[in-house]
TORZAVO-575572 format. One record per residue (C-alpha): residue number from 1; z, x, y; chain. Coordinates in Angstrom, 1 decimal, always signed. Layout:
N
- k,z,x,y,c
- NUM,Z,X,Y,A $
...
% end
This chain:
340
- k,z,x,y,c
- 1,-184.0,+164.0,+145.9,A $
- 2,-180.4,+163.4,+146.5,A $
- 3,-179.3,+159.4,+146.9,A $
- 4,-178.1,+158.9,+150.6,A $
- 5,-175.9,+156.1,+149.5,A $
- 6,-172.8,+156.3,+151.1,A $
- 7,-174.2,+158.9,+154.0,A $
- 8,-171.8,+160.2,+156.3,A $
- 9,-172.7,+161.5,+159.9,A $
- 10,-170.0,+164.6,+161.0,A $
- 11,-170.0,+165.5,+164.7,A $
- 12,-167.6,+168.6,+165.4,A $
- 13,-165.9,+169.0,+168.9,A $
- 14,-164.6,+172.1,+170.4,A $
- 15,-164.1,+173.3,+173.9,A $
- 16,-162.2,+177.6,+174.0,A $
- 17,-158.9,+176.8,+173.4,A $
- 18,-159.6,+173.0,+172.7,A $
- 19,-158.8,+172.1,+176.7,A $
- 20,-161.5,+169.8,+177.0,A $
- 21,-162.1,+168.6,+173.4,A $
- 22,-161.2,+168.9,+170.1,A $
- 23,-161.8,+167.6,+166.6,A $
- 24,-164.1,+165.9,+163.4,A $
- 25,-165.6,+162.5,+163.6,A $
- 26,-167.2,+161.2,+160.6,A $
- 27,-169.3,+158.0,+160.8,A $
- 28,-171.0,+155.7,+157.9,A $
- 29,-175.1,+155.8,+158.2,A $
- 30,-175.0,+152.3,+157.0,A $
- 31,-172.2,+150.9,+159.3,A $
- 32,-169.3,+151.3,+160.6,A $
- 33,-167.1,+152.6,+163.5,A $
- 34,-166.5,+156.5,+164.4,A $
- 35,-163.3,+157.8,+162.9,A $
- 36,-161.4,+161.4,+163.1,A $
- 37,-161.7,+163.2,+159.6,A $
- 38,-159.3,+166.1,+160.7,A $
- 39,-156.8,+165.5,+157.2,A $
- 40,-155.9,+169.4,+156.6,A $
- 41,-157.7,+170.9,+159.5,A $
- 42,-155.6,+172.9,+162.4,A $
- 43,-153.8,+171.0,+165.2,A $
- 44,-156.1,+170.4,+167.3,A $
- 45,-159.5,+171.6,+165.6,A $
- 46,-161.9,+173.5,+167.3,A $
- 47,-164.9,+172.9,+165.6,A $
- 48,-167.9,+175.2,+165.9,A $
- 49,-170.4,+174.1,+162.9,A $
- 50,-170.7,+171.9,+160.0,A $
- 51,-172.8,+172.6,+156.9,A $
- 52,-173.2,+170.4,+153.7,A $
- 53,-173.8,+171.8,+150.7,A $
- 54,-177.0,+171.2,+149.3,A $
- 55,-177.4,+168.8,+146.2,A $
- 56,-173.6,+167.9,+146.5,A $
- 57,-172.9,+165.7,+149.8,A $
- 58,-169.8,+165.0,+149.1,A $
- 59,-168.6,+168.7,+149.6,A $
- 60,-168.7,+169.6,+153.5,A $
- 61,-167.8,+173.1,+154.9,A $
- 62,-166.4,+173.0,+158.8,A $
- 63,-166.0,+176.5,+160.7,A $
- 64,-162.5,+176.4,+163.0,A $
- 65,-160.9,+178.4,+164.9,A $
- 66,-159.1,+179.9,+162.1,A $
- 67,-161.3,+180.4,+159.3,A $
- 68,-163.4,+178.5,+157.4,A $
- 69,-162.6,+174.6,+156.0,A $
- 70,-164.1,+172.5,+152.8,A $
- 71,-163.9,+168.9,+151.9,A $
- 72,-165.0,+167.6,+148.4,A $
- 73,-164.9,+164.0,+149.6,A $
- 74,-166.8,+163.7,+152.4,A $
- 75,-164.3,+164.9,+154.8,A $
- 76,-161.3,+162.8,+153.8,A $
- 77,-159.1,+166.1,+153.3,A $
- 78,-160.0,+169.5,+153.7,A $
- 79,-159.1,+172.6,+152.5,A $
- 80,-159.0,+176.1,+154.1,A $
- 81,-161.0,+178.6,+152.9,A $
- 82,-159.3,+182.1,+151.2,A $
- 83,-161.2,+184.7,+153.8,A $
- 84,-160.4,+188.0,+153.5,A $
- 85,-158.6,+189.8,+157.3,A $
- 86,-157.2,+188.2,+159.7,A $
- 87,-158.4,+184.7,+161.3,A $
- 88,-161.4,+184.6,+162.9,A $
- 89,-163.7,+181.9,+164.4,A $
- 90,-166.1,+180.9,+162.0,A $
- 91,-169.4,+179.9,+164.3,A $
- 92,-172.1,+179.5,+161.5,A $
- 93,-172.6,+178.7,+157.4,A $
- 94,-175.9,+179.0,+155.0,A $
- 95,-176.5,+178.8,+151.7,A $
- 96,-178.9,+180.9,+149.4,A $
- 97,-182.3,+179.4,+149.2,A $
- 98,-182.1,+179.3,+145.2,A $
- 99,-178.5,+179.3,+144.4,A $
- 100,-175.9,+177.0,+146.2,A $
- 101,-172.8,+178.6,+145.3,A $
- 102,-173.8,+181.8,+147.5,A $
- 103,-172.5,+180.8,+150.7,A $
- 104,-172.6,+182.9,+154.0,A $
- 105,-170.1,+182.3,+156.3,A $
- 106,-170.4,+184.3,+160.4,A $
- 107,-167.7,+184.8,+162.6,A $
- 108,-166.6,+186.3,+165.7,A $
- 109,-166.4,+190.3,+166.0,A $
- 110,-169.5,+190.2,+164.0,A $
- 111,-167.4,+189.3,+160.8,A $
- 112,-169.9,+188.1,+157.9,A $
- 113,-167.9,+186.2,+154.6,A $
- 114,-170.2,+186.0,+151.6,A $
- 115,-168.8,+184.0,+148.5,A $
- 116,-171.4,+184.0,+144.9,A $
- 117,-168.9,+181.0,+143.6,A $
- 118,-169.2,+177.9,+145.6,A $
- 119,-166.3,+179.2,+147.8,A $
- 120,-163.7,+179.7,+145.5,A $
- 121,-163.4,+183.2,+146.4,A $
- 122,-165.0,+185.1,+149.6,A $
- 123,-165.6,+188.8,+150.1,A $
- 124,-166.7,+190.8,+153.7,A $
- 125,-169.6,+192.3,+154.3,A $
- 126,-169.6,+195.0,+156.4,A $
- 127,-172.6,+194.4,+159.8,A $
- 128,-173.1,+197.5,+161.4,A $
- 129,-176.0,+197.6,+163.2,A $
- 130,-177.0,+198.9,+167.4,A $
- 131,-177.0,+196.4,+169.4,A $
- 132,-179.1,+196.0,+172.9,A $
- 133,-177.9,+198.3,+175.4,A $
- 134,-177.4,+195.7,+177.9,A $
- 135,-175.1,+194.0,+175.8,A $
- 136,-172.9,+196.6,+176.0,A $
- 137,-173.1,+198.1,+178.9,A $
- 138,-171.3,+198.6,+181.4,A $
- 139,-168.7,+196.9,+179.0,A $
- 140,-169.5,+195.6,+175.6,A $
- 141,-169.2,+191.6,+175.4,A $
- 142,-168.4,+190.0,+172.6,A $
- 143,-170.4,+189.7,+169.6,A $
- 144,-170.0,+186.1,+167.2,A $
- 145,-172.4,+185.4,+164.5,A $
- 146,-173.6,+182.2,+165.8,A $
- 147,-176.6,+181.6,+163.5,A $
- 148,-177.7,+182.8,+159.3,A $
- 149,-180.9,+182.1,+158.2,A $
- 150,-182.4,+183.3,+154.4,A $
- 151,-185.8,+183.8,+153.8,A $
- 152,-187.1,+181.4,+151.1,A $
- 153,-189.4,+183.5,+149.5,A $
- 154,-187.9,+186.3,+150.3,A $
- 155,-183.9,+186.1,+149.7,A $
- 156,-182.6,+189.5,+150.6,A $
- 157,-184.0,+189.1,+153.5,A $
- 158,-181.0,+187.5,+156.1,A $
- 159,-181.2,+187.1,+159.8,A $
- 160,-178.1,+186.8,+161.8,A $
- 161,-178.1,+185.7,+165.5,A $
- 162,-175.6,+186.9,+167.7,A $
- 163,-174.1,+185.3,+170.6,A $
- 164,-174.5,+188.0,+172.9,A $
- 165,-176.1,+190.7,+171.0,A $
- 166,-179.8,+189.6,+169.7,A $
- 167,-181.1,+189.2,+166.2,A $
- 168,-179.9,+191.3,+163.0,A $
- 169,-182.0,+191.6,+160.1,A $
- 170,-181.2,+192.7,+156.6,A $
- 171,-183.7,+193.4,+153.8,A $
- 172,-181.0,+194.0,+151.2,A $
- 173,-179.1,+191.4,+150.6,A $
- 174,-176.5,+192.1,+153.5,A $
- 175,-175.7,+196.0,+152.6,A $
- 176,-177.4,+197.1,+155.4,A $
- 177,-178.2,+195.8,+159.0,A $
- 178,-180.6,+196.7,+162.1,A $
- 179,-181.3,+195.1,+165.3,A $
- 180,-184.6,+193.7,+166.0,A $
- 181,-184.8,+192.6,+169.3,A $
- 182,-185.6,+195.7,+171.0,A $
- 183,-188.8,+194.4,+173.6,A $
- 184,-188.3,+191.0,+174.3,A $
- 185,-186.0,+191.2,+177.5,A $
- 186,-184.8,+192.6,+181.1,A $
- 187,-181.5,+191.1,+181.0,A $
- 188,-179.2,+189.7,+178.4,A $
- 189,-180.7,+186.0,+178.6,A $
- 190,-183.2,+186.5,+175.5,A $
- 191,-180.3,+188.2,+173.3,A $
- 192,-178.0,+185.4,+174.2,A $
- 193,-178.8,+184.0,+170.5,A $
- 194,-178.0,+180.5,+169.6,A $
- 195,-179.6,+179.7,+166.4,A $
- 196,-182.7,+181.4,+164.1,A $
- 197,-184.9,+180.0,+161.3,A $
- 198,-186.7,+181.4,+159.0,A $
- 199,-189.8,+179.1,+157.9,A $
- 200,-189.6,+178.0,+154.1,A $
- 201,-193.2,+178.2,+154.3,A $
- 202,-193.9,+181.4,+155.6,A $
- 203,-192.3,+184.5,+154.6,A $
- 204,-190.8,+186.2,+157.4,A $
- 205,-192.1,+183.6,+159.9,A $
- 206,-188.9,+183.7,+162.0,A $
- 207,-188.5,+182.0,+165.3,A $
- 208,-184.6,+182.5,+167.5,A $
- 209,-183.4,+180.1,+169.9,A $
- 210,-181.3,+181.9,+173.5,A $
- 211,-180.5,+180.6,+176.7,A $
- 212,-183.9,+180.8,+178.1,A $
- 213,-186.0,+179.6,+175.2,A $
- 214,-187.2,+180.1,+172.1,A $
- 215,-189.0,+183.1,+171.1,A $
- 216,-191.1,+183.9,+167.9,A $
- 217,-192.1,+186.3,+165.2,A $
- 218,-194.6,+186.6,+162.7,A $
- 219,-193.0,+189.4,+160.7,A $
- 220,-189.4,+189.5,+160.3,A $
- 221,-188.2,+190.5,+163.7,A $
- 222,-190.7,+193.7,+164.5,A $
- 223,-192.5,+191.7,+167.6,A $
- 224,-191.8,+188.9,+169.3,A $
- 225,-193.7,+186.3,+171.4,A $
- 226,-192.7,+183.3,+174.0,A $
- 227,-192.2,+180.0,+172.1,A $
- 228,-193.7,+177.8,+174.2,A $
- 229,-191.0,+175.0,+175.0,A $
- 230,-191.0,+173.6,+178.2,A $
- 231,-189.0,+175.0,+180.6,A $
- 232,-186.5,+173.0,+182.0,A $
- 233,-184.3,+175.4,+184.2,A $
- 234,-185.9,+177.8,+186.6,A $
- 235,-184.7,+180.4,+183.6,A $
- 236,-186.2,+178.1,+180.9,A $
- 237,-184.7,+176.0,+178.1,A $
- 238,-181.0,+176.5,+177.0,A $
- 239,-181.6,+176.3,+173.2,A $
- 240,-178.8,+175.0,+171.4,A $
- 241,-180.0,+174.0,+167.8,A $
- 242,-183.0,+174.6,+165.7,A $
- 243,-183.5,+173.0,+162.5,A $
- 244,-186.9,+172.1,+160.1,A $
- 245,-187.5,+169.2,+158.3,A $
- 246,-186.4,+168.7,+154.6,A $
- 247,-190.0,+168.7,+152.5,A $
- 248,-191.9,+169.2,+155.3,A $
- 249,-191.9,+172.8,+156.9,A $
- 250,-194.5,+172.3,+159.6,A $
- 251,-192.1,+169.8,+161.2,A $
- 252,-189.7,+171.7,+163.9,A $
- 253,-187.0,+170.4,+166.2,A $
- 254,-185.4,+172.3,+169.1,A $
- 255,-182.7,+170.8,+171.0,A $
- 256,-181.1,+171.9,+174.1,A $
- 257,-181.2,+171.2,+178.3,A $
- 258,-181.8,+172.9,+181.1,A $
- 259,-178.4,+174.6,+181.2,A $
- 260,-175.1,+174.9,+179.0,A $
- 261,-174.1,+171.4,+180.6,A $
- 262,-177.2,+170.6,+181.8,A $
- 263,-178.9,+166.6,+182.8,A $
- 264,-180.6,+165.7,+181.4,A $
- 265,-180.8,+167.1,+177.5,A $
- 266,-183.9,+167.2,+175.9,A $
- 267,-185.4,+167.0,+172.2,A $
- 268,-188.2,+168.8,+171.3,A $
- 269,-190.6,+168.5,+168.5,A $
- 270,-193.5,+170.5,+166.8,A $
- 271,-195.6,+169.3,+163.9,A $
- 272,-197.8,+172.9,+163.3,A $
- 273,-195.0,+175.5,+162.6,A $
- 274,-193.9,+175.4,+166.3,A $
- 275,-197.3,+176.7,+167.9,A $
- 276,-197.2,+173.8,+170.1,A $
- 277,-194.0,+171.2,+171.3,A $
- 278,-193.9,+167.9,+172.6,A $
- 279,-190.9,+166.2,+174.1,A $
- 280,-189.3,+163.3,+172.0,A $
- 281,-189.0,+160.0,+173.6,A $
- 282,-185.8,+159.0,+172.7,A $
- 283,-185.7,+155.7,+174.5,A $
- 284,-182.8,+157.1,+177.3,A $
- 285,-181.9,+159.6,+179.5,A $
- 286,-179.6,+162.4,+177.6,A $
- 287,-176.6,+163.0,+179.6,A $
- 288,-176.2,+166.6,+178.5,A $
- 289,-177.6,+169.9,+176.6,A $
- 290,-178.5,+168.3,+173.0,A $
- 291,-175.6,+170.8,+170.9,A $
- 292,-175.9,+168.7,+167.4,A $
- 293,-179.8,+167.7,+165.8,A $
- 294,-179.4,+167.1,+161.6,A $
- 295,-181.6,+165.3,+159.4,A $
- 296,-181.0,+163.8,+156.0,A $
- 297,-182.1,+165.8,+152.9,A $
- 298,-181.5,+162.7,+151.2,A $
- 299,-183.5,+160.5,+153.1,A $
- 300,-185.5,+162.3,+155.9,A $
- 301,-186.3,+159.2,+157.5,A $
- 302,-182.4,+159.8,+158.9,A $
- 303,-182.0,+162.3,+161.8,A $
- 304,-179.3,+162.0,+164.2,A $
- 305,-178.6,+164.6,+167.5,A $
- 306,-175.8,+164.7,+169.8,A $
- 307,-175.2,+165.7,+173.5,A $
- 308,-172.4,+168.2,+174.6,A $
- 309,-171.1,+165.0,+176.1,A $
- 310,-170.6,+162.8,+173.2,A $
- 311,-174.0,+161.0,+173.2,A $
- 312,-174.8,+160.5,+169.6,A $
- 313,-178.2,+159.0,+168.6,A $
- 314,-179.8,+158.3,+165.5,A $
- 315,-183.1,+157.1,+164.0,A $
- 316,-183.9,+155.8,+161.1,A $
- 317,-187.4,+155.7,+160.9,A $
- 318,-188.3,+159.6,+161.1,A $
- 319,-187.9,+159.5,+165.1,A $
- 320,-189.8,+156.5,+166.0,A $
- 321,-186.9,+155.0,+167.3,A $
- 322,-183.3,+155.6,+168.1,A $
- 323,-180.2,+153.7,+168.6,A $
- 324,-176.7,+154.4,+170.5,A $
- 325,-173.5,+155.8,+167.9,A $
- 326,-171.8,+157.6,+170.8,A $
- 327,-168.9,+159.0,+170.2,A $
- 328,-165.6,+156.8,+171.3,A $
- 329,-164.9,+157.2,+175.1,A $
- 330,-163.4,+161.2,+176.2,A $
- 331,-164.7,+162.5,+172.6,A $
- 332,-166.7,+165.3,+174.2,A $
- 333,-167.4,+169.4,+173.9,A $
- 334,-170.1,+168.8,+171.1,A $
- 335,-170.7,+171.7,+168.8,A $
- 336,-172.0,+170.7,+165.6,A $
- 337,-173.4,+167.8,+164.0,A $
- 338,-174.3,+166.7,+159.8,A $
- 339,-175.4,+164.1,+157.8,A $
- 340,-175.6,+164.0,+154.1,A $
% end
């Protein structure tokens, strides 16, 4: 298990165009006072996701409105990544299941980055896949890679959620692509996609957060089934972040609200592989749409989530209770959060 001396928490800000908010805190877990980490990022950083690297946390990868970022310090400086193309927004990053140096990297206009050597050097990989007709019809919208998941025990097997445009699946290692949402909706709300997971536990056990909810499937994508999370909007729940908990797979948490700004947020958790979900008390009233939920790998007694509003909280005693690190005063437009 990696040491979590010298934990960092990373909250990533980001608003179109950077209007309303902008930029990279980083915070000590042990102490200390928020501070911008933005050394080598873009004026004014839009900030759409943050992924640490697994067994390294010092190294820290930051997707921007221009490409893809790394820092090997824990965020002091960062460097940008050698994409192929023209800029695009980077929205998501995973890593193999087995091998750390293969890093996936999602964009908009469905752009997909793979790199076999730690990020040193990146190649495209072409998606081409049909998307729901009412995505694109009577005009197409646009399609962003918002979410990568890898099955464990099965690694050529990659999900990609797109933000509007349902789930992809490939079955090759990313040389071929297909949609599998076909079934689960009357209107784009379902294929809305914020996030996916893919249970370490269970092979294609794969469950994809939307606007209205969360939905579920037991093998790879081919049917689909309601989630069961509370509705909080006469639609549903706005999903925003769905992560499971190092060393423990039956452990779930959903984050989101009742709308893209909505009051209050909510944190959701499920102890039995997400067949059932249960509110988490965290000891106030969220002021917004939880955006951010991490835990740390190194000590999983550390989980932190985040508000679109700037509302940080974090618990250090595996959600029993939580304490206020909000973000300094007009730090708001939450996308991402990470600790390691």
């Amino acid at each position: 298990m990696t040491s979590c001396d010298n934990s960092f928490v990373y909250v990533g800000l980001g608003s179109e165009g950077g209007r309303e908010g902008y930029g990279l805190y980083r915070r000590a877990v042990e102490g200390g006072s928020w501070e911008l980490a933005v050394n080598g990022l873009p004026e004014r950083p839009e900030i759409r996701v943050i992924a640490t690297t697994p067994g390294n946390p010092a190294q820290i990868y930051a997707g921007a409105q221009d490409g893809l970022y790394r820092s090997d310090d824990r965020g002091g400086r960062w460097e940008r990544m050698p994409l192929p193309g023209e800029p695009v927004t980077i929205w998501s990053v995973t890593f193999h299941p087995n091998d750390p140096q293969v890093i996936y990297a999602g964009g908009e206009d469905t752009k997909l980055f793979l790199s076999k050597d730690g990020g040193d050097s990146w190649d495209i990989t072409p998606v081409e896949a049909t998307f729901p007709s009412v995505t694109t019809t009577p005009q197409p919208l646009p399609k962003r890679v918002i979410g990568l998941a890898v099955d464990a025990n099965r690694p050529d097997e990659i999900y990609a959620a797109i933000e509007v445009g349902g789930l992809l699946r490939s079955r090759d290692g990313g040389e071929t692509w297909e949609g599998v949402s076909e079934g689960h909706y009357q209107n784009d709300d379902p294929v809305d996609l914020h996030g996916v997971l893919v249970s370490s536990d269970h092979p294609r056990r794969v469950s994809i957060i939307s606007r209205v909810g969360l939905f579920r499937s037991a093998d790879g994508g081919d049917h689909w089934s309601w989630g069961r999370v509370q509705r909080l909007g006469p639609k549903g729940s706005y999903c925003r972040v769905i992560r499971e908990a190092p060393g423990d797979p039956s452990v779930l948490y959903v984050g989101g609200g009742p709308e893209f700004r909505g009051d209050p947020g909510a944190l959701f958790r499920s102890r039995d592989y997400g067949e059932t979900w249960q509110m988490v008390d965290v000891g106030v009233s969220l002021s917004s749409t939880i955006f951010g939920f991490a835990i740390n790998r190194g000590n999983p007694s550390q989980m932190y989530c985040a508000t679109r509003h700037g509302q940080v909280l974090g618990s250090h005693d595996g959600g029993e209770s939580w304490q206020d690190f909000s973000l300094p005063e007009g730090a708001q437009e939450v996308n991402a959060l990470a600790i390691a």
